[in-house]
N, C-alpha and C positions, 0 to 999 in steps of 0.2 A: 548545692542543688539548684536548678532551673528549671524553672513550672513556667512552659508556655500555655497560654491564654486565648484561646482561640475565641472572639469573642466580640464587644461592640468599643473596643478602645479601652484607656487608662483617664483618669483626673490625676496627672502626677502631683499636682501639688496639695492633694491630700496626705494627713498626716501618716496614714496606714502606708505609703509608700515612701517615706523618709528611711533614708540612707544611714542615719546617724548609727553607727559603732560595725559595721558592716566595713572589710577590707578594704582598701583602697585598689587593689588587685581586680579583674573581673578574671573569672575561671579559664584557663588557657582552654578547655574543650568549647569556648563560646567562639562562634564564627558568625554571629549575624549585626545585624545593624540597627540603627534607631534614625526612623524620620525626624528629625530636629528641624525645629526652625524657629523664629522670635516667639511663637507662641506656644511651642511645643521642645521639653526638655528633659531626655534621657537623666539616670541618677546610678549610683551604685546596686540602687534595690532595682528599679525597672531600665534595668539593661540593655532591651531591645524593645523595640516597636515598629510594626509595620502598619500601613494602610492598602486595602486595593479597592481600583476605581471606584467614584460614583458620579453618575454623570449631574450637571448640574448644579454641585459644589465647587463655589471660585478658588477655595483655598481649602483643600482635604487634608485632613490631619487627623495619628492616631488618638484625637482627643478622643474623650467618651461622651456621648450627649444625650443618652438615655439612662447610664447608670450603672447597668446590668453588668457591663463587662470591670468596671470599680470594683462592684458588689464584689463578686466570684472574685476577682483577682487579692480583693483582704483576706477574704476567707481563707483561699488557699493558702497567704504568704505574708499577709497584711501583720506589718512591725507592730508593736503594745503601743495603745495608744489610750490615756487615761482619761477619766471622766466623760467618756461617751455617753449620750443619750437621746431621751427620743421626749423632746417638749417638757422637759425635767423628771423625767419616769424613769428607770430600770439603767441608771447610773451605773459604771463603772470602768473596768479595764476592757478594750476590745482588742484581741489579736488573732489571726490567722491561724491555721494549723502547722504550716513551718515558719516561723516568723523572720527566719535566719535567710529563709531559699531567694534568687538572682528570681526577678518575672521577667519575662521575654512578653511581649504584646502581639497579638495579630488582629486586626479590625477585621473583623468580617463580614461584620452587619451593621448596617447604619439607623436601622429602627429594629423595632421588636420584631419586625414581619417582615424585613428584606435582608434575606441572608442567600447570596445567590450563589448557586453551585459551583461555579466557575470560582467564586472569591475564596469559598470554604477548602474545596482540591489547592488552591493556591496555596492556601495559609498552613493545610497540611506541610504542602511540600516544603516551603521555606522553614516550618518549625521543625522538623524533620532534620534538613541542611543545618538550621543552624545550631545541633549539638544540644536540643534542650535535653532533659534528663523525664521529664512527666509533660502530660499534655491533658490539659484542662478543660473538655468542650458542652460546656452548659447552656446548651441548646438544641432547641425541641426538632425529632427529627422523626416525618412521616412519610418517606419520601422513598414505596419502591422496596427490593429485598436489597440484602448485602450486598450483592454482586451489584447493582447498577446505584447504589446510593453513594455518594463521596465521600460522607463520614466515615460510612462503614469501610472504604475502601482506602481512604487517607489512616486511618485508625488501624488497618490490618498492616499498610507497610511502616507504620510508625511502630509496631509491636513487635515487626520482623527484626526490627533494627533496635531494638531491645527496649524501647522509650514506654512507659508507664503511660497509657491510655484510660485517662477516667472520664464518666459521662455523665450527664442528669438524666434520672428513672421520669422526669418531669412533673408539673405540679396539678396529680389531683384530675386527668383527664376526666371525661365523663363517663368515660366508661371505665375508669381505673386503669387505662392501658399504660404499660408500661413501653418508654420506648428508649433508642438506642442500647438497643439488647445485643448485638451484633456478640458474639460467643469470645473474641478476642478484647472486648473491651470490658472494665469497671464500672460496670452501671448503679448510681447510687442515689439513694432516693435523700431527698429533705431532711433533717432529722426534729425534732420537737424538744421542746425546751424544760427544764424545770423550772421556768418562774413565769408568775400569772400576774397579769397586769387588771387586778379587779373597777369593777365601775358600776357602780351599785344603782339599781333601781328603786325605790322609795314610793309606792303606793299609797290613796289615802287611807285605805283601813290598816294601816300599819305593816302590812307586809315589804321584807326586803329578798329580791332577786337580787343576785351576784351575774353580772355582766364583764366582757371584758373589752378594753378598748385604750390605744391609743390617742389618746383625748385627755387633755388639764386643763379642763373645765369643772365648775364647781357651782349647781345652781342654790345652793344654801338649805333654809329650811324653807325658801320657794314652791308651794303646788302652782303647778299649771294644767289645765284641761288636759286631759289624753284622750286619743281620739284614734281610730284604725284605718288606714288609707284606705281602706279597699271600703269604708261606708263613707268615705266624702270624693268619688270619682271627678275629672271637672267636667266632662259631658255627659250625657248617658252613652252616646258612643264608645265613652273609655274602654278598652280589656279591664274585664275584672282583674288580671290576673296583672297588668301594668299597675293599677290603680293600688292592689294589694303589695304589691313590690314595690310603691312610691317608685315609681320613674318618671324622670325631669318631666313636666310638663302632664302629668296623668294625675294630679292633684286639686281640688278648688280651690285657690287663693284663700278665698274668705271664710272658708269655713278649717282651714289649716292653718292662718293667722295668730299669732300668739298663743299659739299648742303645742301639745309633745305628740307627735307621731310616731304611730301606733306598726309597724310595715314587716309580713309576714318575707321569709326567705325570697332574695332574691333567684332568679334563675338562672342555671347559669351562662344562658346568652344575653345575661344583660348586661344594663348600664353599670360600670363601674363605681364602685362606691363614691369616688371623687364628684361623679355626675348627679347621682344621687343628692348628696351632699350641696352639690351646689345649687340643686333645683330646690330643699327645702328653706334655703339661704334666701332663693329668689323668692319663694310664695311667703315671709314671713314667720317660717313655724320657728320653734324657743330650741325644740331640738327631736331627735328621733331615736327609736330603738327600733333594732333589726333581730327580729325571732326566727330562729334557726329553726324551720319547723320538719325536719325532717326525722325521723324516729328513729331514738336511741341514740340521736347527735347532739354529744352532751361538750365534746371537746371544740374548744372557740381558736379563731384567731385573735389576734388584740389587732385588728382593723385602725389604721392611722384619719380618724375624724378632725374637720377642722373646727364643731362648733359644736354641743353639749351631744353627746350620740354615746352608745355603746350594742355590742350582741348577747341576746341572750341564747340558753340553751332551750331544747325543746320543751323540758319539762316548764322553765319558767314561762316560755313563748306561750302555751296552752292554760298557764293560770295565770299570767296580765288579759289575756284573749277573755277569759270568763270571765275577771273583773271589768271591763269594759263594760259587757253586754248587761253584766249586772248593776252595775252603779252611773249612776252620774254626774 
């Protein structure tokens, strides 16, 4: 089998795409090609690889430079690769869902947010031409009804020709919409996990919240002041509602200094946890916790923190919120 990739490029030299016990042979129905060059190196597992334009870059190549198109392409086909992890957490084997299948590569976007029509109709056509058997296109698409969208319309002559068109339902829009629906594709949502990555919260009257969080940090039997963004703003200017969300620069230095912040659900046009993150880095605080304050939103992400942080669920966001107000 061959799962084209429609997508942001390949890291071939990850381990998820090692060739090793995979035929020497590539499949007589492959007709396409691999951009090769000193920097860039086709294998038995990633077969093919294309790139189309981008202006500006002196030397284009189907590498990956944002991730995403790696990501999707292990999933799909990514070979067993042992002792994966994430900062010594949730250890183990990681493989794709065919682990066996040929990936074909198509670059089509060179950021999260430049995927241009013209690249995407291309990379149809070529994955199309060159005989893959499934076509992989996990990326967000608002763009217009079927008839004048490229997805949906590269996706419809890929299905004519008998090719397995699968899509992302996308992550979580704000309105729950669901997209690449287009009636001839496989639209498929995220799926969730059974294993929890706990991060426990530690009050001083003895209470423990269960948080989750990618983060191995460990402040010991340490208390440090808690404190809630949204009662130490840095100007009176601030949004309450910046100031409550802790974002970069909506905080007072001195009064978030050697504390644990306290910082009610982000929204979702804001700053990125990374941002986040590195804004309470910059004012000094020991570490932060993010309360999911939305009702009846009990299920977490484990959110990847670089420095003592985790999420809790509403129920705990609402009883660290009273302890605040109550103690000191």
């Amino acid at each position: 089998m061959i799962i084209g990739v429609l997508d942001s490029g390949v890291w071939p030299e990850s381990a998820s795409f090692s060739d090793a016990g995979l035929p020497a042979s590539l499949p007589a129905k492959w007709r396409g090609s691999c951009a090769s060059s000193a920097s860039f190196q086709c294998n038995r597992k990633v077969i093919g690889a294309r790139y189309y334009g981008k202006s500006g870059i002196a030397a284009p190549t189907p590498r990956d430079t944002t991730g995403h198109g790696s990501h999707v392409s292990s999933i799909a086909a990514g070979a067993p690769v042992a002792g994966v992890n994430e900062l010594g957490l949730a250890r183990g084997i990681a493989k794709g869902v065919a682990p066996q299948a040929r990936i074909a590569v198509y670059k089509i976007c060179w950021d999260e947010r430049t995927c241009s029509a013209a690249n995407v109709l291309k990379g149809w056509d070529d994955a199309i031409g060159d005989g893959v058997d499934v076509i992989n296109f996990s990326v967000g698409n608002r763009k217009g009804s079927y008839w004048s969208d490229v997805a949906s319309i590269g996706g419809f002559h890929a299905t004519q020709r008998g090719i397995v068109v699968v899509a992302a339902a996308m992550n979580g829009d704000a309105g729950c919409v669901v997209q690449n629906t287009a009636p001839w594709v496989m639209t498929v949502a995220a799926s969730t996990t059974d294993r929890r990555l706990p991060c426990n919260v530690v009050l001083g009257d003895g209470s423990v919240y269960q948080g989750s969080s990618l983060a191995n940090f460990d402040l010991g039997n340490t208390f440090y002041p808690l404190v809630y963004g949204g009662d130490i703003p840095a100007k009176p200017t601030t949004s309450p509602a910046s100031a409550a969300g802790c974002s970069p620069g909506a905080l007072d230095p001195a009064k978030a200094r050697g504390k644990i912040i306290f910082c009610g659900a982000p929204e979702p046009s804001s700053d990125p946890i990374k941002y986040v993150t590195d804004g309470m880095k910059a004012i000094g605080a020991i570490g932060f916790i993010v309360g999911n304050n939305a009702v009846g939103k009990e299920r977490l992400l484990s959110l990847r923190f670089t420095m003592p942080a985790t999420q809790v669920g509403n129920k705990a966001a609402n009883s660290i919120s009273s302890y605040i107000k109550s103690s000191r």
